[in-house]
BATOR-343042 format. One record per residue (C-alpha): z, y, x. Coordinates in steps of 0.02 Angstrom, whole numbers, plus 50000, padded with zeros to 5 digits. Example, Ala and Ser with C-alpha at 12.3 -4.5 7.8 and 13.67 -1.06 7.14 Angstrom:
<<50390 49775 50615>>
<<50357 49947 50684>>
***
This chain:
<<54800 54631 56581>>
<<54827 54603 56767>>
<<54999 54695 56816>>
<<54975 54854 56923>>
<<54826 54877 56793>>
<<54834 55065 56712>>
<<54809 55091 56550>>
<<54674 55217 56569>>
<<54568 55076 56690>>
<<54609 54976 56521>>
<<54511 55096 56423>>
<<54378 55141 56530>>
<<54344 54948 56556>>
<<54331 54925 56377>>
<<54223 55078 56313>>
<<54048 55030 56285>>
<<53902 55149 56293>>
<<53880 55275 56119>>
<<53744 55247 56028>>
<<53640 55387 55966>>
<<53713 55454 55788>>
<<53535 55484 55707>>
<<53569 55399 55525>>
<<53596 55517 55378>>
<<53636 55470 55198>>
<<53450 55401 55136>>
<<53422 55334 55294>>
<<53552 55221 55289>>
<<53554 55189 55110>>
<<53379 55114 55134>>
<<53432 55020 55257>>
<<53573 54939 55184>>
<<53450 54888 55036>>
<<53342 54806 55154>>
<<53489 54728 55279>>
<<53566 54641 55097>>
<<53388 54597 54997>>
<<53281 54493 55083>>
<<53328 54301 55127>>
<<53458 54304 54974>>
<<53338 54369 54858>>
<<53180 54283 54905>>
<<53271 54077 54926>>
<<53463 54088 54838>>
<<53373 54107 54660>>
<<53288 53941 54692>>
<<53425 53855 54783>>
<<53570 53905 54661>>
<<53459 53827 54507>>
<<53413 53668 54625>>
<<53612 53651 54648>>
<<53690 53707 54480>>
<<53534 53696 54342>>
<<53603 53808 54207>>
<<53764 53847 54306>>
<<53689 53941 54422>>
<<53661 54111 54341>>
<<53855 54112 54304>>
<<53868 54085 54484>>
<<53760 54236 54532>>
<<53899 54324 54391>>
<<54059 54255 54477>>
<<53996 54303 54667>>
<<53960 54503 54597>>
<<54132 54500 54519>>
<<54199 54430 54684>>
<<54120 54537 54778>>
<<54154 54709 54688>>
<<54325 54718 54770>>
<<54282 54651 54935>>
<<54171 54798 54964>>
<<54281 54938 54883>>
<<54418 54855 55042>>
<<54271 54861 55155>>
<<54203 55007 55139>>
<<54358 55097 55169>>
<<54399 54994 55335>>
<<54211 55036 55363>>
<<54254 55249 55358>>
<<54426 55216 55414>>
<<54370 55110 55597>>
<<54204 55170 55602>>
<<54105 55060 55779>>
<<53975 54950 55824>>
<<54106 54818 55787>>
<<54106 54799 55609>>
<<54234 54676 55556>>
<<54301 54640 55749>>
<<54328 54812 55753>>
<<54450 54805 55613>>
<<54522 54667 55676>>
<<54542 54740 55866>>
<<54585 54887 55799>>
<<54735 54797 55691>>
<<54775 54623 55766>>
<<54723 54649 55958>>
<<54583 54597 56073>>
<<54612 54412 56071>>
<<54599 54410 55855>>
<<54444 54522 55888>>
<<54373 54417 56010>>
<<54380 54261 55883>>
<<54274 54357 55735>>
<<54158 54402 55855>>
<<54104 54236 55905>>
<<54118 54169 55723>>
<<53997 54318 55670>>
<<53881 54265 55817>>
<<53880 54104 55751>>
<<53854 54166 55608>>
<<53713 54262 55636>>
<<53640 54122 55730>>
<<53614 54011 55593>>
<<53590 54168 55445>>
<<53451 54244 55519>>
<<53346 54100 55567>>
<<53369 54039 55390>>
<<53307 54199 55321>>
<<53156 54211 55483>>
<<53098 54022 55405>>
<<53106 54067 55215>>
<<52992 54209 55258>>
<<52881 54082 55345>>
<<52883 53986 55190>>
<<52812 54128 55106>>
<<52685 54150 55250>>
<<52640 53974 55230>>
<<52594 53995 55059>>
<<52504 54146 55090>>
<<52385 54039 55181>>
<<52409 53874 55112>>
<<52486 53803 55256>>
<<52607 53650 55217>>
<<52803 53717 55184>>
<<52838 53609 55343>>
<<52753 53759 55464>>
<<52858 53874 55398>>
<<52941 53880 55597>>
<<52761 53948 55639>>
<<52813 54107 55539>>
<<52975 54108 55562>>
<<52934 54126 55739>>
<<52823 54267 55707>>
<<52924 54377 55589>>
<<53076 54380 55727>>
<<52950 54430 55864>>
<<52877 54576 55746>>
<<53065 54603 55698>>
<<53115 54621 55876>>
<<52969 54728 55923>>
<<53009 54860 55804>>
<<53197 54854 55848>>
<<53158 54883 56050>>
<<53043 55028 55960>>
<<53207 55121 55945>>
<<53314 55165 55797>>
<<53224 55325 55721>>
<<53069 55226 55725>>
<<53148 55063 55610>>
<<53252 55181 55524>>
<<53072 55276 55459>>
<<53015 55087 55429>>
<<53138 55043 55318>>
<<53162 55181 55203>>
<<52995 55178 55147>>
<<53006 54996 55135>>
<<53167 54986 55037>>
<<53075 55103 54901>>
<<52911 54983 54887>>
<<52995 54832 54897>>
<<53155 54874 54783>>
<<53052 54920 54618>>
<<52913 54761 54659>>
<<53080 54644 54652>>
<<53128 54726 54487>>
<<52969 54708 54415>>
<<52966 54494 54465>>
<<53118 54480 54364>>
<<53044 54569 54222>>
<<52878 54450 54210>>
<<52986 54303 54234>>
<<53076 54360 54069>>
<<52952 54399 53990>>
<<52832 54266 53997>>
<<52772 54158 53871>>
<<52850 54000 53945>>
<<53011 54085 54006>>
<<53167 54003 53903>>
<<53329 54042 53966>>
<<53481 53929 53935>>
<<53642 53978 53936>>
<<53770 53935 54052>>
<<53884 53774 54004>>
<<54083 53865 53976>>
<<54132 53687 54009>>
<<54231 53613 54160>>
<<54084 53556 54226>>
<<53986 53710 54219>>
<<54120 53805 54285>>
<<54144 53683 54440>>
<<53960 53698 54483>>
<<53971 53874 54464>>
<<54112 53878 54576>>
<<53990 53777 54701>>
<<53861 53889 54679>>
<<53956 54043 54746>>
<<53967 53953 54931>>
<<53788 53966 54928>>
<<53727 54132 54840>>
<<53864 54231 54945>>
<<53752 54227 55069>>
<<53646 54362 54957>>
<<53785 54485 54967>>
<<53840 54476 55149>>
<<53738 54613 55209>>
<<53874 54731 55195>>
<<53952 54666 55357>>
<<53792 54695 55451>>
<<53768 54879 55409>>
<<53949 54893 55441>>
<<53890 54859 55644>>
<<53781 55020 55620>>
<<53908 55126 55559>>
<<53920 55185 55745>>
<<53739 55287 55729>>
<<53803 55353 55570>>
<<53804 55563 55576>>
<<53951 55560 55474>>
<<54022 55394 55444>>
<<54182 55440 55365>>
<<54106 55509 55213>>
<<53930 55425 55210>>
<<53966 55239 55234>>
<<54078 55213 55067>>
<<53927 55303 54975>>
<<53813 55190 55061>>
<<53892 55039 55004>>
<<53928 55095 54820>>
<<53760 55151 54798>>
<<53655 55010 54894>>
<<53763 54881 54780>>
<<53729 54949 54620>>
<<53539 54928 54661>>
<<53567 54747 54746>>
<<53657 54697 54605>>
<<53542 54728 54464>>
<<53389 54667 54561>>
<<53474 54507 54620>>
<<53520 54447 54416>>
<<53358 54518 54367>>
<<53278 54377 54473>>
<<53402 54244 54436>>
<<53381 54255 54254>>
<<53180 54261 54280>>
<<53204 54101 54417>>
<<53306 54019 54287>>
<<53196 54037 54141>>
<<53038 53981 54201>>
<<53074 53869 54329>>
<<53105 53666 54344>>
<<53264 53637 54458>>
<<53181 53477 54514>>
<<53036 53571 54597>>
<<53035 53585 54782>>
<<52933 53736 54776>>
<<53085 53802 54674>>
<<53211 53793 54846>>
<<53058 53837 54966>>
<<52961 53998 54884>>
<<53061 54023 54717>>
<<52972 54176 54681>>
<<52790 54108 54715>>
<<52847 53963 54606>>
<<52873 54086 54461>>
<<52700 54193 54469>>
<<52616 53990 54498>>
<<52703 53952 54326>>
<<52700 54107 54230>>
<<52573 54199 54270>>
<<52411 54078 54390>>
<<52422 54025 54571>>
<<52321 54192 54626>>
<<52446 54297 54576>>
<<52572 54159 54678>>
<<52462 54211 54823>>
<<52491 54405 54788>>
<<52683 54376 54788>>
<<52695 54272 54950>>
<<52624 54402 55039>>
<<52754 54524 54946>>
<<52899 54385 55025>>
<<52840 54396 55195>>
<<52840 54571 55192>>
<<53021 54589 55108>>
<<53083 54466 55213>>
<<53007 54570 55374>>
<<53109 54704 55331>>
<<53253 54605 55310>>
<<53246 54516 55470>>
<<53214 54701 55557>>
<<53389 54749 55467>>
<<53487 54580 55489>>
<<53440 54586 55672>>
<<53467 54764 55699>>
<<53655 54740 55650>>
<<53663 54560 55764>>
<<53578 54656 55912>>
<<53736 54792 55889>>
<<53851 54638 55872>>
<<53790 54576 56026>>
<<53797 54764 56109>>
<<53980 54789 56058>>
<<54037 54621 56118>>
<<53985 54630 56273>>
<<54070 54823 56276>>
<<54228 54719 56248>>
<<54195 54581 56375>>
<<54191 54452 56256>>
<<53981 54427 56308>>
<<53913 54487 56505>>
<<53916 54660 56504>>
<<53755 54690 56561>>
<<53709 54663 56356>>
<<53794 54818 56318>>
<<53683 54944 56433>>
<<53586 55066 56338>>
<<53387 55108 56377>>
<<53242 55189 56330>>
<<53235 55396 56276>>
<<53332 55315 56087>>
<<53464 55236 56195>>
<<53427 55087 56101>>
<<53525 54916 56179>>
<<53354 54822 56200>>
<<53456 54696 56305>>
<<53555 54659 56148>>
<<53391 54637 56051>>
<<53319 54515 56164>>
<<53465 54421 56166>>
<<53494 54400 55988>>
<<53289 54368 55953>>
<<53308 54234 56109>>
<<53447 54142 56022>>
<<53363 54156 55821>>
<<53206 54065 55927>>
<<53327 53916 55980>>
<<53397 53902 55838>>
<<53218 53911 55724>>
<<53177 53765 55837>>
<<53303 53666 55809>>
<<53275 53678 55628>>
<<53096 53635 55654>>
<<53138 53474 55752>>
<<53234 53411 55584>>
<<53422 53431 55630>>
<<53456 53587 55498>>
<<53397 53641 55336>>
<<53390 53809 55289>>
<<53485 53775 55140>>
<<53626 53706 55246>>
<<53598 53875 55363>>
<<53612 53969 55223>>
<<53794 53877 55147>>
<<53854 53894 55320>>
<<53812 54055 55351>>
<<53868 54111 55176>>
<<54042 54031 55191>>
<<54076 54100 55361>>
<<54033 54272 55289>>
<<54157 54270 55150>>
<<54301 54210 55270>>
<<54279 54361 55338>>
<<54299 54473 55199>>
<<54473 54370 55172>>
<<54506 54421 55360>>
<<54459 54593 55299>>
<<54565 54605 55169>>
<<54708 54538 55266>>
<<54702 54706 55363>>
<<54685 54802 55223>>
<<54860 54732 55182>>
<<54935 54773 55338>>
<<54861 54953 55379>>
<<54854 55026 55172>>
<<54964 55164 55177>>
<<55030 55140 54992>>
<<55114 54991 54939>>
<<55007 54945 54782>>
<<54860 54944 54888>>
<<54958 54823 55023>>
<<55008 54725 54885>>
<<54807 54730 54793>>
<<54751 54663 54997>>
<<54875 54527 54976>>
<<54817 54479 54804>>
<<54657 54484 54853>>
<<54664 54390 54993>>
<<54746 54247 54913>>
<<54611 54266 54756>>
<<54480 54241 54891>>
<<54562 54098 54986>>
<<54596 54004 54805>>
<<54382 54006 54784>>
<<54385 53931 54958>>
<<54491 53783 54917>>
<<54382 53749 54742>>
<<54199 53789 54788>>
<<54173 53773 54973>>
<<54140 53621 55097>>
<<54282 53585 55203>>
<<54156 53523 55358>>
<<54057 53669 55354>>
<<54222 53778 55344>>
<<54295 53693 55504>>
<<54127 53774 55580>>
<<54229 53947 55574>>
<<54352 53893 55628>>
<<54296 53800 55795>>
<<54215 53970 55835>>
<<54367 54070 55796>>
<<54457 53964 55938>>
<<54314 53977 56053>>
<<54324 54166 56049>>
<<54528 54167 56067>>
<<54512 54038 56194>>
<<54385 54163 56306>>
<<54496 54307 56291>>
<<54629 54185 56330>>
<<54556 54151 56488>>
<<54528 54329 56524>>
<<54692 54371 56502>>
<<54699 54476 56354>>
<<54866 54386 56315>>
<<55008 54527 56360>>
<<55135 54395 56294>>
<<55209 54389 56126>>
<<55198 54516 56011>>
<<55206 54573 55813>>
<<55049 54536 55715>>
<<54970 54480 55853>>
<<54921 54662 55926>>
<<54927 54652 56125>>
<<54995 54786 56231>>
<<54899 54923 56244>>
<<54811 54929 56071>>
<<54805 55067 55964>>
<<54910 55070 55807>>
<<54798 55094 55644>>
<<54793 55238 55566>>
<<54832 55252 55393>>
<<54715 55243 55253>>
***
C-alpha cells in the first residue's frame, strides 16, 4: 500500500461486485453432487486399478477416511469466511493478501489442468458413443466445455435448475453401475493385500483418486450466492458427502471385480469397460452416453466454481479487473466464464498435441488439491477459538503432510509450489508487502473472527 493511501480507498479498491444470493439448500446440495461426481467417478475407478491392481479399493478407503476430517475443517471455514474466494479467502482473510494471492494462482493452475482432464474423459465417453478412436477424445472435450460455458453465461438460476434435476438422474444411474458390476456373473472381487506392498500402492493410489473428492473446494467459490451460507454450506457438505461417498466405492468395488487392470479401455472409459464385460457392448453404448452426460454436468459445476475463482481474483487484483464485472439481468461474471472456458481450450490442446495425459492432469490436479486442504487446516489452527480444536488443526495438518511425503510425486508437488511463488511474487510487485508482520497478515487486514 502506497503511503498517503487511506484505508477506506484500500477497501473500496479491493471489493468486487456481489453476486446474486439465489441458492437455497437443494439447490446447492445438487450442485455440490454434480461439482464432486463426474471426472472422479467416471476415470479414477479405472486409473486407481491400472496403478494399484487389488490395492486400489483400499486406496478409495484411505482417501474417504482422509478426507472425513478435511471437510468437517472446511466446512466450518466455508460458514465462518463465507466469498467467492473459497480457500484464498480463508487464507486472505487469515494470512494477508500476498498468502491469498499465492492459492489463488495455484487453484488456477489447478483448475487449468483438472477440468480439461475431466472435459477429455467425457470425450472419451463421447468417442465411444460413436465409435470414434479414444485418441479424438479432444473433439469432445472441446465440445462439452463450449456446452458447459454456454449454460454458465445462461446465468445461475438457469444451471442451478440444470443441475438439480441432473444430480437426481444421474446419482441413482451411478448407484445402479456399481450394483451390476457386483453382481455379475464374472464379477470376482479380491481383497486388498494388508502387506507392505499393498499398503505402499495404496498410499500411491490416494495422489490420484483425491482428485474424486476435491469438489468441495469448488462449491466452496459459490458459497457467495448462497441465501444463507452460514447455516446451509456445512449441511451441504455433510449431506453431498455421504451420497459421494457411497456411490464412489460402489463403483470401485464393481470396476475392481470385473475388470482387467491391463486393459486400456479400463483407464479411458472404465465404466463402458464394465457394461462391454459384464453385461454386451450395446449396453457399453447405453452407458457412454450416460458418461458424457454426467460428465456435462460436471464440467457445468467444475467451471462454474473456476469462472467465480477467476471473478474473485480479479476483485482482489491478483487477475485484470475487468474479469470481475458483472452482466446480464443474473449478474452473472460472463467475463470470468469466457476466460476460464478460453484457458480449459489451451490447455485441451495441448493435451491433444501429446505433451499431457489426463492421467498425469488428473495426479497433478489431485495433489495440488489436497495441499490445499493442509493450507486449510493450517488456518483452522490459527483462527479455532478452543484449544483442542487448534491443537486437532495442527494434528491434522501434520497427518496430511506425513501422506504427502509417502504417496505423492515430489516433481509434480514442486508444480504447487512454483505457482504459489508466482502469485506472492505478483502481489509482491503490487505492493501488498506493508513490511514485516505476525503470521504473515499485512496491514490493513481484518483479524478472523472466531469459530
Amino acid at each position: 500500500m502506497r503511503s498517503g493511501e487511506s484505508s477506506s480507498q484500500l477497501v473500496a479498491a479491493e471489493a468486487p461486485a456481489e453476486l446474486t444470493r439465489h441458492l437455497g439448500l437443494g439447490p446447492a446440495v445438487a450442485l455440490a453432487i454434480t461439482t464432486v461426481i463426474g471426472g472422479g467417478v467416471l476415470a479414477l475407478p479405472g486409473a486407481a486399478l491400472r496403478e494399484a491392481g487389488n490395492s486400489a479399493f483400499l486406496g478409495w478407503l484411505l482417501a474417504v477416511l482422509i478426507t472425513v476430517p478435511l471437510l468437517a475443517v472446511f466446512a466450518r471455514l466455508g460458514a465462518t469466511y463465507p466469498s467467492a474466494g473459497g480457500v484464498a479467502g480463508f487464507v486472505r482473510a487469515t494470512f494477508g493478501r500476498v498468502g491469498a494471492a499465492g492459492v489463488e494462482v495455484v487453484l488456477i493452475g489447478t483448475f487449468g489442468l483438472g477440468m480439461p482432464a475431466i472435459a477429455l474423459s467425457g470425450g472419451a465417453y463421447l468417442a465411444a458413443v460413436f465409435g470414434w478412436p479414444a485418441s479424438s477424445a479432444w473433439i469432445g472435450a472441446i465440445a462439452l466445455l463450449l456446452l458447459g460455458a454456454g449454460v454458465l453465461l445462461g446465468g445461475g438460476v438457469l444451471s442451478s435448475r440444470v443441475q438439480a434435476v441432473l444430480a437426481t438422474v444421474l446419482t441413482l444411474a451411478l448407484a445402479a453401475v456399481g450394483v451390476v458390476g457386483l453382481s455379475s456373473p464374472v464379477a470376482e472381487f479380491t481383497a486388498p493385500d494388508l502387506g507392505v506392498e499393498g499398503w505402499s500402492a495404496a498410499f500411491a493410489v490416494v495422489g490420484i483418486v483425491f482428485f474424486g473428492f476435491t469438489g468441495w473446494e469448488i462449491v466452496a467459490f459459490t458459497v457467495g450466492e448462497y441465501r444463507d451460507p452460514r447455516r446451509d454450506f456445512p449441511r451441504v457438505v455433510g449431506l453431498s458427502f455421504v451420497i459421494v461417498v457411497g456411490v464412489y466405492l460402489l463403483l470401485a468395488a464393481g470396476v475392481q471385480a470385473v475388470l482387467d487392470p491391463a486393459s486400456p479401455r479400463t483407464e479411458t472409459a472404465p465404466i463402458a469397460e464394465l457394461f462391454r464385460v459384464a453385461i454386451s457392448p450395446t449396453a457399453a453404448s447405453l452407458v457412454s452416453v450416460l458418461g458424457v452426460l454426467i460428465l456435462a454436468a460436471n464440467l457445468v459445476g467444475a467451471m462454474w466454481g473456476a469462472s467465480r475463482l477467476i471473478f474473485s481474483s480479479a476483485g482482489t487484483g491478483v487477475l485484470p479487473r475487468p474479469l470481475s464485472v458483472l452482466s446480464g439481468g443474473g449478474a452473472t461474471p460472463r467475463r470470468a466464464v469466457v476466460a476460464a472456458t478460453a484457458l480449459f481450450l489451451l490447455v485441451v490442446g495441448v493435451s491433444a498435441a501429446g505433451f499431457l495425459s489426463p492421467r498425469t492432469m488428473f495426479r497433478v490436479a489431485g495433489q495440488n488439491f489436497f495441499l490445499l486442504y493442509i493450507l486449510s487446516a493450517v488456518v483452522f489452527a490459527r483462527v479455532a477459538a478452543t484449544r483442542t480444536a487448534r491443537t486437532f488443526g495442527r494434528l491434522l495438518a501434520c497427518c496430511l503432510g506425513v501422506v504427502v511425503v509417502v504417496g505423492f510425486d515430489p516433481v509434480t508437488t514442486a508444480y504447487a509450489v512454483a505457482l504459489f511463488a508466482l502469485g506472492c511474487g505478483v502481489a509482491l510487485r503490487r505492493g501488498w508487502w506493508t513490511g514485516r508482520v505476525r503470521g504473515f497478515r499485512i496491514l490493513g487486514s481484518p483479524r478472523p473472527p472466531s469459530t
